[in-house]
C-alpha positions as CSV (number, residue, x, y, z in Angstrom):
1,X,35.2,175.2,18.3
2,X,31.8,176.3,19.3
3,X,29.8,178.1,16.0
4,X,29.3,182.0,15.9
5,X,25.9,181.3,16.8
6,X,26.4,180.3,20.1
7,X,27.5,183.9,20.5
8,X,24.9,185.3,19.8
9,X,22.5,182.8,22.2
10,X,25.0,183.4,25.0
11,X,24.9,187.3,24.8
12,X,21.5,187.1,24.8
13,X,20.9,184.8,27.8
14,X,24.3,185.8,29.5
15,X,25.2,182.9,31.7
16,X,28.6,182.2,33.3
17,X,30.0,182.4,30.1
18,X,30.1,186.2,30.6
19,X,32.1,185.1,33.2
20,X,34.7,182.8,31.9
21,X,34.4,182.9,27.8
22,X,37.0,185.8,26.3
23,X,35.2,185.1,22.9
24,X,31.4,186.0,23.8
25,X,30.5,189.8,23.6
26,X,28.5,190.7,26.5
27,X,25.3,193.0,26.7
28,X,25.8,193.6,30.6
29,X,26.3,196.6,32.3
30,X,28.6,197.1,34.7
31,X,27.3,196.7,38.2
32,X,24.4,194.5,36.3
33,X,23.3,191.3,38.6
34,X,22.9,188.4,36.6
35,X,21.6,184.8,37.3
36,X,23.3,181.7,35.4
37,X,23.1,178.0,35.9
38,X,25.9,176.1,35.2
39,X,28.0,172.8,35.7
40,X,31.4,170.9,35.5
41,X,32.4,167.4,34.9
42,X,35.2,167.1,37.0
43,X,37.7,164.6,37.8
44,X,39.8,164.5,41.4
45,X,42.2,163.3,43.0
46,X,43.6,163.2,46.5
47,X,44.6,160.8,49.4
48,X,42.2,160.0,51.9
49,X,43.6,160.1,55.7
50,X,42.0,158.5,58.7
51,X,41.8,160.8,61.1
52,X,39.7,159.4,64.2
53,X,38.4,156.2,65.3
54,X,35.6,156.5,62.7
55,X,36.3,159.6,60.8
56,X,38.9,160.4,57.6
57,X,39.9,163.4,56.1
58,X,40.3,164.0,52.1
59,X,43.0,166.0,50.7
60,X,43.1,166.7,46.8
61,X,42.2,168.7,44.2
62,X,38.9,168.1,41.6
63,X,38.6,169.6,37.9
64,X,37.4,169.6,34.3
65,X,35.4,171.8,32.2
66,X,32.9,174.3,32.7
67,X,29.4,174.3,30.8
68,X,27.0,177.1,30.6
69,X,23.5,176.1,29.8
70,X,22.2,178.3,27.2
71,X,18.8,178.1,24.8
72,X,21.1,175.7,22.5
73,X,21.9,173.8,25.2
74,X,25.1,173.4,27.3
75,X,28.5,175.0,25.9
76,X,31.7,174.6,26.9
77,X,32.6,177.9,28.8
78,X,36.3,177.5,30.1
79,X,38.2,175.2,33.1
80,X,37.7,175.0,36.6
81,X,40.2,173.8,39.4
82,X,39.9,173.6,42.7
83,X,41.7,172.2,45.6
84,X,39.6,170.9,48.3
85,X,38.8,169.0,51.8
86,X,36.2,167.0,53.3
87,X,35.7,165.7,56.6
88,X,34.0,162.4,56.5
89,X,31.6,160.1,58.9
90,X,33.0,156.3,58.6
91,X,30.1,155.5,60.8
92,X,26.9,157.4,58.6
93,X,28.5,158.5,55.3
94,X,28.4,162.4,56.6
95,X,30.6,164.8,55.4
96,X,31.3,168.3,55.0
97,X,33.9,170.2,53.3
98,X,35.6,173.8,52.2
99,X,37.7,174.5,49.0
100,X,38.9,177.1,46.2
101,X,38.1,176.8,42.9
102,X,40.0,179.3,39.9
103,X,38.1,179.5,36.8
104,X,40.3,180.0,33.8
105,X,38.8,181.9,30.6
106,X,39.7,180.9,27.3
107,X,42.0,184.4,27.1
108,X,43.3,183.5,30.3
109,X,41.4,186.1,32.3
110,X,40.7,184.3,36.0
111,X,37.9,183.7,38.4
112,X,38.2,183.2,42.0
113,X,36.1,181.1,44.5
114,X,35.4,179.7,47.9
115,X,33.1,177.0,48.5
116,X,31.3,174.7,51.4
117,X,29.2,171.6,51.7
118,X,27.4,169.4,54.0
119,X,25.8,166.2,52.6
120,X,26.4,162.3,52.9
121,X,29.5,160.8,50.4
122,X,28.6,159.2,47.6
123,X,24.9,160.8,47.5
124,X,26.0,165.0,47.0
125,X,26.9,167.3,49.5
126,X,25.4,170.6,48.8
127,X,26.3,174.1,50.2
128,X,27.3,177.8,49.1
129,X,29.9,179.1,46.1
130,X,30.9,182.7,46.3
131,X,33.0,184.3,44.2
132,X,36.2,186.6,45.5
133,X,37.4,188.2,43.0
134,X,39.5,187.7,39.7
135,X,41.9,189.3,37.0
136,X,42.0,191.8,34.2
137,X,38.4,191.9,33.4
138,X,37.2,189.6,36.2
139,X,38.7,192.1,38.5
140,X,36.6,193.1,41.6
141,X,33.7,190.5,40.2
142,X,31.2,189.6,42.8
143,X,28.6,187.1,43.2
144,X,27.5,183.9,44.6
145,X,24.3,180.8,45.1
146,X,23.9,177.6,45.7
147,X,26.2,174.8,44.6
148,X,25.9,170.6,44.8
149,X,28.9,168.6,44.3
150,X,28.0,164.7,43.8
151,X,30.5,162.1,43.0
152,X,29.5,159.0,40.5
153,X,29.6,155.3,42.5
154,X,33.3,155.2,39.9
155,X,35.8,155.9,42.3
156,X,39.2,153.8,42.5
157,X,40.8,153.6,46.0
158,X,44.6,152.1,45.9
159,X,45.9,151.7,50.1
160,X,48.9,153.2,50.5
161,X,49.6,152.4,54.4
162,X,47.0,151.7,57.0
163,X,45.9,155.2,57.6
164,X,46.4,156.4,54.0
165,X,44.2,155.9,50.3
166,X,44.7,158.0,47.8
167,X,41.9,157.8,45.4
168,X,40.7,159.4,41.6
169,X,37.3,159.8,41.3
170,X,35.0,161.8,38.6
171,X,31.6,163.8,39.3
172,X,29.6,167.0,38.7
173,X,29.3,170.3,40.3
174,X,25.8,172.2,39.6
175,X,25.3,175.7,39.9
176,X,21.5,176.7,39.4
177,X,20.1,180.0,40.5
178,X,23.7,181.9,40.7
179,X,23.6,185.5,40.7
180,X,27.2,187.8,40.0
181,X,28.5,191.2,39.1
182,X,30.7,192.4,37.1
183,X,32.2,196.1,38.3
């Protein structure tokens, strides 16, 4: 369990943990823009379809927990899952992709997201996060910045049929510079 004094770091700094921590007391106004960084070690899973002569198609769903860097240093802020796509290049390593991420607050209280990214697999593909919307006090939250999803070189890749992988792999996602607002 993180130590009162945590709370009292976070309320002063307000990062995403405004956002996704039921426990923090928050000094923001409503209608108050604030900028956060933040950052999840995720895990993923999915299949991997071939879907051209030299292009494939992943299918699955990445997530893990959600840190908020504070003065103290990174504490953990809630959960974050989100289902997701990518298109990519068998011939360069290109690939771009879409999902939609729910962040889950410790009182339950919910998040939403959409995401894209363009980059090369295995390096980072890098792109937008905006936030939709959310529940009880996440309701009608607004927001959004730049986002980088990279993968680590750990990846395990068992072939189902010839067209067909399915894969687990483990990475980051990095928010810095991420502005939202709470109504």
């Amino acid at each position: 369990m993180i130590g009162s004094n945590f709370y009292v770091v976070a309320g002063r700094r307000l990062l995403w943990a405004t956002l996704v921590s039921c426990a923090i007391g928050s000094s923001a106004s409503a209608g108050e823009q604030q900028t956060v960084d933040a950052f999840s070690v995720w895990q993923g899973q999915g299949n991997i379809y071939k879907t051209g002569a030299e292009s494939a198609t992943f299918v699955g769903a990445i997530s893990g927990l959600l840190f908020v860097e504070t003065e103290e240093g990174p504490a953990d802020a809630g959960r974050i899952l989100c289902p997701a796509t990518m298109d990519l290049s068998l011939k360069d390593g290109r690939q771009s992709g879409s999902g939609k991420c729910t962040i889950t607050a410790r009182d339950g209280a919910r998040a939403y997201a959409d995401w894209t990214c363009r980059g090369v697999h295995m390096v980072g593909c890098v792109g937008q996060f905006t936030l939709t919307g959310g529940t009880e006090r996440f309701n009608g939250v607004v927001g959004g910045g730049p986002m980088t999803v990279r993968s680590s070189l750990y990846s395990v890749a068992v072939k189902l049929s010839e067209d067909v992988l399915t894969e687990e792999a483990a990475g980051i996602m990095v928010w810095r510079g991420f502005t939202y607002e709470l109504p």
